[in-house]
N, CA, C and O atoms as a DFTB+ gen file, in Angstrom:
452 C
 N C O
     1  1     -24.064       3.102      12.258
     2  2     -23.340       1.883      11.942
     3  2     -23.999       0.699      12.643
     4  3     -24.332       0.788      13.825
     5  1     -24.169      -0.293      11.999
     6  2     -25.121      -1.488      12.655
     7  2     -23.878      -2.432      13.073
     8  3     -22.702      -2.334      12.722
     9  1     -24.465      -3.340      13.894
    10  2     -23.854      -4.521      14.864
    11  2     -23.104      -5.087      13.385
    12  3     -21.921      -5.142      13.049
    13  1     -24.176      -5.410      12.801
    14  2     -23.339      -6.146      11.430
    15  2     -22.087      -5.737      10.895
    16  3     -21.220      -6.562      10.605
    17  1     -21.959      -4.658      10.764
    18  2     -20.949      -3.932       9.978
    19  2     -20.042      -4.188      11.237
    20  3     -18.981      -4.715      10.903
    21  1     -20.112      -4.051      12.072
    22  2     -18.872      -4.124      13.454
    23  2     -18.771      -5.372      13.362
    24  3     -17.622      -5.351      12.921
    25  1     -19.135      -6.989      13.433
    26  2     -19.157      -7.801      13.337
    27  2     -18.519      -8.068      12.508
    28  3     -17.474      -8.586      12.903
    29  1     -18.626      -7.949      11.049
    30  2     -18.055      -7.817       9.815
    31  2     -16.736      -7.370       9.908
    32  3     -15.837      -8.085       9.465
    33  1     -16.459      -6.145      10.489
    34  2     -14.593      -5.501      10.847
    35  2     -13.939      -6.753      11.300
    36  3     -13.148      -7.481      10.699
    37  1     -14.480      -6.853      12.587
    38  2     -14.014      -8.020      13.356
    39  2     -13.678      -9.230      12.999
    40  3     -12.602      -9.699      13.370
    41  1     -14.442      -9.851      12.313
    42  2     -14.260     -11.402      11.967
    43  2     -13.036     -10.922      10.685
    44  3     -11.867     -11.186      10.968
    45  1     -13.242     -10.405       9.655
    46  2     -12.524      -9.549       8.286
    47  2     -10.936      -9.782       9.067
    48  3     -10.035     -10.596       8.868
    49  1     -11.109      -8.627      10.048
    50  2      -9.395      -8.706      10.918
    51  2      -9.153     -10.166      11.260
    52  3      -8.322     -10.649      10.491
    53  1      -9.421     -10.671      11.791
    54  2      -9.123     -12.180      12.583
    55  2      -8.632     -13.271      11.119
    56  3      -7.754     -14.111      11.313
    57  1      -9.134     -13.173      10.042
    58  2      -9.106     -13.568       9.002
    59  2      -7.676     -12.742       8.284
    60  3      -6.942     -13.577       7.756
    61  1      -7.393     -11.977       8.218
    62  2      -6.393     -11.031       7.565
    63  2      -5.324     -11.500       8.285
    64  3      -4.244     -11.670       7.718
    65  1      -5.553     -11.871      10.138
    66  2      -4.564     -11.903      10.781
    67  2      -4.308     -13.394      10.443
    68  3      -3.116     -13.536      10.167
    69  1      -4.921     -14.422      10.376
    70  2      -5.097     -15.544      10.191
    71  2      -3.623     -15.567       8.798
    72  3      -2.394     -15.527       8.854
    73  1      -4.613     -15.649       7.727
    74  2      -3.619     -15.370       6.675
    75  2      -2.372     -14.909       6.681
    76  3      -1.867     -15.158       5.586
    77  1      -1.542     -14.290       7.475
    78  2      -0.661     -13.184       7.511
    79  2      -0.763     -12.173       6.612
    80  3       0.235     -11.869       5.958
    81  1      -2.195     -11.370       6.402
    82  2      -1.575     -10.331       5.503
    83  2      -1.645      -9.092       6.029
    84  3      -2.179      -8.108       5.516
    85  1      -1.212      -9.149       6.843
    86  2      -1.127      -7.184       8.008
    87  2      -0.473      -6.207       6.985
    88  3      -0.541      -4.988       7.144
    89  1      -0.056      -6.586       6.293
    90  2       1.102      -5.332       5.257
    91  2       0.207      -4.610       4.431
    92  3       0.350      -4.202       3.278
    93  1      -0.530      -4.543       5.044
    94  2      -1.775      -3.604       3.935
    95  2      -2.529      -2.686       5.120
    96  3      -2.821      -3.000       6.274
    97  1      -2.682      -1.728       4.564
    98  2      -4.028      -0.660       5.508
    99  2      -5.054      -1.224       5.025
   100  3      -4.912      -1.976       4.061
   101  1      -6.465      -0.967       5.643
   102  2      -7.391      -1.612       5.464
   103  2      -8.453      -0.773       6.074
   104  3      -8.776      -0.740       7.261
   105  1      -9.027       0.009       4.918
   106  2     -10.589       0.924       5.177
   107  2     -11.533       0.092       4.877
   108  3     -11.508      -0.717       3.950
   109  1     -12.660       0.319       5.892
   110  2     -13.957      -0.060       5.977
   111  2     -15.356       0.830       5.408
   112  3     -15.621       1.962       5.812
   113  1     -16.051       0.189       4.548
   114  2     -17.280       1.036       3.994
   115  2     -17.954       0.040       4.623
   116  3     -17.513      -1.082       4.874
   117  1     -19.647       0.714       5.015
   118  2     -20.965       0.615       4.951
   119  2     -22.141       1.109       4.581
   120  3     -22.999       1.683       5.250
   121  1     -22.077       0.663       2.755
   122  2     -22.730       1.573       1.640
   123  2     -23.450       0.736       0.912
   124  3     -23.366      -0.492       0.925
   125  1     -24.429       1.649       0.031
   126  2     -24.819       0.357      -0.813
   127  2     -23.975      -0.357      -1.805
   128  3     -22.915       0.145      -2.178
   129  1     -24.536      -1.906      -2.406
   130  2     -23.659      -1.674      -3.641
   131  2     -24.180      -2.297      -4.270
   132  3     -25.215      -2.472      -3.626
   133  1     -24.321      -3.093      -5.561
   134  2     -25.404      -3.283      -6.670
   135  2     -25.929      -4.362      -5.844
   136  3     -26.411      -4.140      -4.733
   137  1     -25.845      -5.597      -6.388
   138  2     -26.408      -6.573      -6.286
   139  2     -24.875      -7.816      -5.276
   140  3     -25.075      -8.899      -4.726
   141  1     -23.726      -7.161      -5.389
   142  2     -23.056      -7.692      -4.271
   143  2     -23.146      -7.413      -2.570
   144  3     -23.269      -6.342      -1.976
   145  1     -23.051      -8.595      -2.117
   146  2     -22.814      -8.651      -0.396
   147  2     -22.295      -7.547       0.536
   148  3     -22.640      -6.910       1.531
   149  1     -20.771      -7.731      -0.762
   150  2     -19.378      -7.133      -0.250
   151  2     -18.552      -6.779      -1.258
   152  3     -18.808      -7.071      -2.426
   153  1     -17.533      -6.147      -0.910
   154  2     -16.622      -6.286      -1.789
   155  2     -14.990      -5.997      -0.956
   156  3     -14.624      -5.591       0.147
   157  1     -14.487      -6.369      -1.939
   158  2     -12.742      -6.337      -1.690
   159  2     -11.666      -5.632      -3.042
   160  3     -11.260      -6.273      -4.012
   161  1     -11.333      -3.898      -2.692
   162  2     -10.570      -3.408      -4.058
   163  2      -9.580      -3.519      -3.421
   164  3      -9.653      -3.322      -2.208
   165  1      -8.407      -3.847      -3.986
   166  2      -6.888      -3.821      -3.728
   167  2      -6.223      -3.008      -4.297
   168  3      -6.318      -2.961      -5.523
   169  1      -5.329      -2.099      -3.604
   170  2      -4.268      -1.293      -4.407
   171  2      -2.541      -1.969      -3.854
   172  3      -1.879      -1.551      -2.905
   173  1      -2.192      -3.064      -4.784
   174  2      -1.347      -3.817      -4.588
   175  2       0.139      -3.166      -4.433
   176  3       1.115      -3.753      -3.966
   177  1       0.111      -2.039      -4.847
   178  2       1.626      -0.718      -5.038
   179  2       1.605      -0.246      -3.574
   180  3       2.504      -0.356      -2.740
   181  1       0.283       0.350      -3.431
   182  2       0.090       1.179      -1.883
   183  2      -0.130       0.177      -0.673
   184  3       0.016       0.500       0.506
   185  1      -0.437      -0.866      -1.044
   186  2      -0.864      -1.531       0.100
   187  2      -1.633      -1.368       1.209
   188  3      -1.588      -1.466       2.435
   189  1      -2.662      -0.961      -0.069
   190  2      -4.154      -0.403       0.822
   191  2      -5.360      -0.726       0.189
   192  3      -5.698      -0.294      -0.913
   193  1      -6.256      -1.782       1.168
   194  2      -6.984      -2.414       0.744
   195  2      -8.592      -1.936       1.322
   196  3      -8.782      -1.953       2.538
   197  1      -9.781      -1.491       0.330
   198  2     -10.764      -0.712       0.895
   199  2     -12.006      -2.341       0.759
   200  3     -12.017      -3.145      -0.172
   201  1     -12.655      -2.356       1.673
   202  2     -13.446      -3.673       2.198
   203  2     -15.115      -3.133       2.697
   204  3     -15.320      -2.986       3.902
   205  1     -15.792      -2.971       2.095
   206  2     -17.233      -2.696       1.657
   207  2     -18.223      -3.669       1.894
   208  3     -18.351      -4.586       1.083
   209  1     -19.028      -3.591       3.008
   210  2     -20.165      -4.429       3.226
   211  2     -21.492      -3.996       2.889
   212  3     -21.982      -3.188       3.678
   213  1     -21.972      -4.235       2.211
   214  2     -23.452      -3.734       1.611
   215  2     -24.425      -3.534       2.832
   216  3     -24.787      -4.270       3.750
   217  1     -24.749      -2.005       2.400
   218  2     -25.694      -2.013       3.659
   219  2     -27.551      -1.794       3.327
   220  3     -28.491      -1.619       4.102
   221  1     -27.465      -1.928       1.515
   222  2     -28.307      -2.799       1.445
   223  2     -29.293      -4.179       0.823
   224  3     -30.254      -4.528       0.137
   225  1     -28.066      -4.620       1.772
   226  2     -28.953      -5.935       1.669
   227  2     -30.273      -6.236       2.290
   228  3     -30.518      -5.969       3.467
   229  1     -31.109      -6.793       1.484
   230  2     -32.419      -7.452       2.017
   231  2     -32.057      -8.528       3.322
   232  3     -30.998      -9.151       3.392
   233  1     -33.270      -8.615       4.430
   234  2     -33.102      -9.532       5.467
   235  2     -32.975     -10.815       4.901
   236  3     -32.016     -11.525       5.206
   237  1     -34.177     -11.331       3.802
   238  2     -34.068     -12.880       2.922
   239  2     -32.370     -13.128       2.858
   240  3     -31.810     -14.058       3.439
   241  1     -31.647     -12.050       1.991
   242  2     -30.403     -12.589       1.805
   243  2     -29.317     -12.417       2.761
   244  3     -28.186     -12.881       2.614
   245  1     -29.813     -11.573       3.963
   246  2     -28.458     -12.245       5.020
   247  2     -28.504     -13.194       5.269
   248  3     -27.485     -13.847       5.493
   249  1     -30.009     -13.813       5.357
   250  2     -30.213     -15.109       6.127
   251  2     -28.989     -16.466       4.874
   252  3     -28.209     -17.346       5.239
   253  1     -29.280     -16.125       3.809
   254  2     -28.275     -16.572       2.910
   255  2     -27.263     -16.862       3.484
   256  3     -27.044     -17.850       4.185
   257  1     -26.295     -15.639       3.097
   258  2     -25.239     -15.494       3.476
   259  2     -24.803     -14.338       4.496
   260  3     -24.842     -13.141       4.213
   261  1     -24.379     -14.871       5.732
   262  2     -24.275     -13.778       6.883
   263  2     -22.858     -13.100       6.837
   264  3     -22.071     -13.483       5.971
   265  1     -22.482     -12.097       7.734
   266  2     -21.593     -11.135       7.607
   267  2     -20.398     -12.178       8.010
   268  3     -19.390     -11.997       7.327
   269  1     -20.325     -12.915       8.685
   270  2     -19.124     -13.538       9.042
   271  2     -19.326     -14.564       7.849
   272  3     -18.963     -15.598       8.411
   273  1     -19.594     -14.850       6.855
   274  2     -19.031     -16.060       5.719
   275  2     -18.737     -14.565       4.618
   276  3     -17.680     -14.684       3.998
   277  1     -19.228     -13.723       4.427
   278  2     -18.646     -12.107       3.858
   279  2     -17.735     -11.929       4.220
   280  3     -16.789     -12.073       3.445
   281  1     -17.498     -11.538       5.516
   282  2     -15.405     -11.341       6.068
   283  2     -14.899     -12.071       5.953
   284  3     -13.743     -11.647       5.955
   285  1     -14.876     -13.855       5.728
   286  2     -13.995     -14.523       5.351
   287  2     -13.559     -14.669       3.547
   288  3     -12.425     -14.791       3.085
   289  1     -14.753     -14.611       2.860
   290  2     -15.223     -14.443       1.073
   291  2     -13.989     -13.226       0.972
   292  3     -13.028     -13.433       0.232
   293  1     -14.083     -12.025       1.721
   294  2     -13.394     -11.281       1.343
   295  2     -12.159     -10.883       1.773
   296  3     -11.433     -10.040       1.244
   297  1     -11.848     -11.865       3.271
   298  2     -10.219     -12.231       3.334
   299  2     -10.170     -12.954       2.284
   300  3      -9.468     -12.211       1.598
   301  1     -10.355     -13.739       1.707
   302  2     -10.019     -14.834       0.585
   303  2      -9.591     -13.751      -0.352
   304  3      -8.436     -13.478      -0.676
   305  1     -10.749     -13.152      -0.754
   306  2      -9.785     -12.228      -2.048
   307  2      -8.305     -12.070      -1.545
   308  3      -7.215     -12.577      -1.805
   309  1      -8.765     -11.195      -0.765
   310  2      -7.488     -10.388      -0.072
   311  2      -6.371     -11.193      -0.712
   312  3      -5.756     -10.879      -1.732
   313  1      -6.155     -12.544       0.218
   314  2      -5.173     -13.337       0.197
   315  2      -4.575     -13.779      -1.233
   316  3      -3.423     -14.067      -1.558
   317  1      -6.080     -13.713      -2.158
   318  2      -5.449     -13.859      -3.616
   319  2      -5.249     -13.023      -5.014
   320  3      -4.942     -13.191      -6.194
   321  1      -5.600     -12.098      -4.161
   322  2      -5.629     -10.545      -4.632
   323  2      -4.011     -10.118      -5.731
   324  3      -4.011      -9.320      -6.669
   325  1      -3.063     -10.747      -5.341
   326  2      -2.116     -10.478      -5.865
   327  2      -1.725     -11.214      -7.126
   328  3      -1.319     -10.828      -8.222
   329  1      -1.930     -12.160      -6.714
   330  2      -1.780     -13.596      -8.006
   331  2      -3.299     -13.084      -8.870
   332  3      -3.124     -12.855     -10.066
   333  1      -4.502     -12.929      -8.427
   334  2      -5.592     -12.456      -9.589
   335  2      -5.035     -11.140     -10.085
   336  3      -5.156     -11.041     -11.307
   337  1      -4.408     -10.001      -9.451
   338  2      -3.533      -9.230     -10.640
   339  2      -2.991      -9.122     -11.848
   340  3      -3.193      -8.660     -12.972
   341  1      -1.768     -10.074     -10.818
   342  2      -0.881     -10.511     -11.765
   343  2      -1.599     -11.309     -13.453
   344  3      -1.448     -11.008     -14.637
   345  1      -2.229     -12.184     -12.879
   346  2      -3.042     -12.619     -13.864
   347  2      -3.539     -11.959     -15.085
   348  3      -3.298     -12.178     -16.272
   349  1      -4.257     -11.138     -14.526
   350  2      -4.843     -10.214     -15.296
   351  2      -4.421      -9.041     -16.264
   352  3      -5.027      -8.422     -17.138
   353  1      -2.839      -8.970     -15.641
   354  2      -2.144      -7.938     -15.819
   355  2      -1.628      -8.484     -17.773
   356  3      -1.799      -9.589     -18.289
   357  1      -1.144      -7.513     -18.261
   358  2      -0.480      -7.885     -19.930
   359  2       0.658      -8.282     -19.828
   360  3       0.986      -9.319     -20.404
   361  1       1.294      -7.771     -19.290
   362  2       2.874      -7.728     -18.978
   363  2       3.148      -8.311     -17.806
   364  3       3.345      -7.531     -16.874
   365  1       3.242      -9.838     -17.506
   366  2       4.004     -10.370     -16.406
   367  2       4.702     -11.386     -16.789
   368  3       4.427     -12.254     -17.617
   369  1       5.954     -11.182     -15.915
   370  2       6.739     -12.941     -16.312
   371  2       6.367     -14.207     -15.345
   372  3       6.266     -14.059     -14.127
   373  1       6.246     -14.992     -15.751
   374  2       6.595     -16.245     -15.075
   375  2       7.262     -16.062     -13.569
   376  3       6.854     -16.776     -12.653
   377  1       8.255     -15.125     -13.357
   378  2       8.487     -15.349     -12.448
   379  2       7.355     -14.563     -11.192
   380  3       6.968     -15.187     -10.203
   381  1       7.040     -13.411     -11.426
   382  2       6.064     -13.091     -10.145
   383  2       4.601     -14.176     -10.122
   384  3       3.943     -14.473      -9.125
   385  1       4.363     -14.638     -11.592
   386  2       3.267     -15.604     -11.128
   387  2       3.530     -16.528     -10.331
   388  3       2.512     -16.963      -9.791
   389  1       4.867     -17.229      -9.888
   390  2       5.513     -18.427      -9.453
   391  2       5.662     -17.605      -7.916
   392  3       5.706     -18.262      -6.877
   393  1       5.709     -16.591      -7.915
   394  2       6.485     -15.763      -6.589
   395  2       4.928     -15.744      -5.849
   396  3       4.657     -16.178      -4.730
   397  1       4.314     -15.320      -6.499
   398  2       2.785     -14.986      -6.243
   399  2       2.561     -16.232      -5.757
   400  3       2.806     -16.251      -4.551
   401  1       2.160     -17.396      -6.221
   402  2       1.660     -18.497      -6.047
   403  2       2.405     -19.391      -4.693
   404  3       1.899     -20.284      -4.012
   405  1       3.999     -18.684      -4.591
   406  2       4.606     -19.398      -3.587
   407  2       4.175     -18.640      -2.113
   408  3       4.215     -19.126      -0.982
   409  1       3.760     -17.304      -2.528
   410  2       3.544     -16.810      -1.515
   411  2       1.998     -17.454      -0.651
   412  3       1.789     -17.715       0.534
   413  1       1.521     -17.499      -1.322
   414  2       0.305     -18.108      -1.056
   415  2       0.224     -19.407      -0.756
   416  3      -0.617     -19.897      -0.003
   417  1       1.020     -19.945      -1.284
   418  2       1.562     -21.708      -0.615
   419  2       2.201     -21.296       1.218
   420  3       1.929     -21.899       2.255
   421  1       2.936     -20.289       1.056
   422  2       3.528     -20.232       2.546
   423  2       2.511     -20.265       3.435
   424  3       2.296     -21.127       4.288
   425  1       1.760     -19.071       3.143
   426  2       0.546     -18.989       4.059
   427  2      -0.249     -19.975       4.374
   428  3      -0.506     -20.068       5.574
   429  1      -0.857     -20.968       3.457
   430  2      -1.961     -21.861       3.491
   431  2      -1.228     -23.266       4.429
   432  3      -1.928     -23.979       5.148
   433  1       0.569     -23.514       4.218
   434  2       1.345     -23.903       5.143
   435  2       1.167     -24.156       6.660
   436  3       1.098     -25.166       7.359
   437  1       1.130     -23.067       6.840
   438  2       0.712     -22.390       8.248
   439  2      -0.622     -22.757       8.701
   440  3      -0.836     -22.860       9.908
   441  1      -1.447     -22.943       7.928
   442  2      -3.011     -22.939       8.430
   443  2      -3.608     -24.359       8.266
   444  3      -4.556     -24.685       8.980
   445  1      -2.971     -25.418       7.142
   446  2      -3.237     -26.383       7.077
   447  2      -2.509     -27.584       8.081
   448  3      -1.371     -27.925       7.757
   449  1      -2.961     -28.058       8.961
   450  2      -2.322     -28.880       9.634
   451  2      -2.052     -30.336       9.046
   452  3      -1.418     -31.161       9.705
């Protein structure tokens, strides 16, 4: 396991905690994966969220984008992970999109001074 990938946990948590979204478990990969950084799958029922840092990336593109702007890219999902569901989903009413969206207003509340 490289510094990166520990780096990556770390900043990821501080960000999750940031947000308030602790109500989720949260597994860590360090695997390859196509041509993404990272990734973020959500299982929105279980409330268990698996968080994947590419391990291989080329040196050119960390210099890009480094592991700590990755743990925040993929708290972001996180945080909107529920409302892009919903979205996506066939069958939703109005009201969880509105519930969704308020939830995410609470949070950003908190963080925006």
């Amino acid at each position: 396991m490289s510094n990166e990938f520990n780096k990556f946990k770390k900043v990821f948590k501080e960000y999750q905690a940031l947000f308030g979204l602790n109500g989720y478990k949260v597994y860590f990969k360090y695997e390859p994966l196509g041509k993404d950084f990272a990734s973020c799958r959500i299982d929105i029922v279980g409330r268990v969220v698996t968080i994947t840092l590419a391990s291989n990336t080329s040196k050119e593109d960390r210099k890009l984008c480094g592991v700590e702007e990755n743990a925040k890219h993929e708290a972001l999902h996180l945080l909107l992970g529920r409302l892009s569901i919903l979205a996506h989903s066939r069958y939703v009413s109005q009201n969880e999109i509105e519930d969704a969206e308020e939830e995410i207003i609470r949070r950003l509340e908190k963080l925006i001074k």
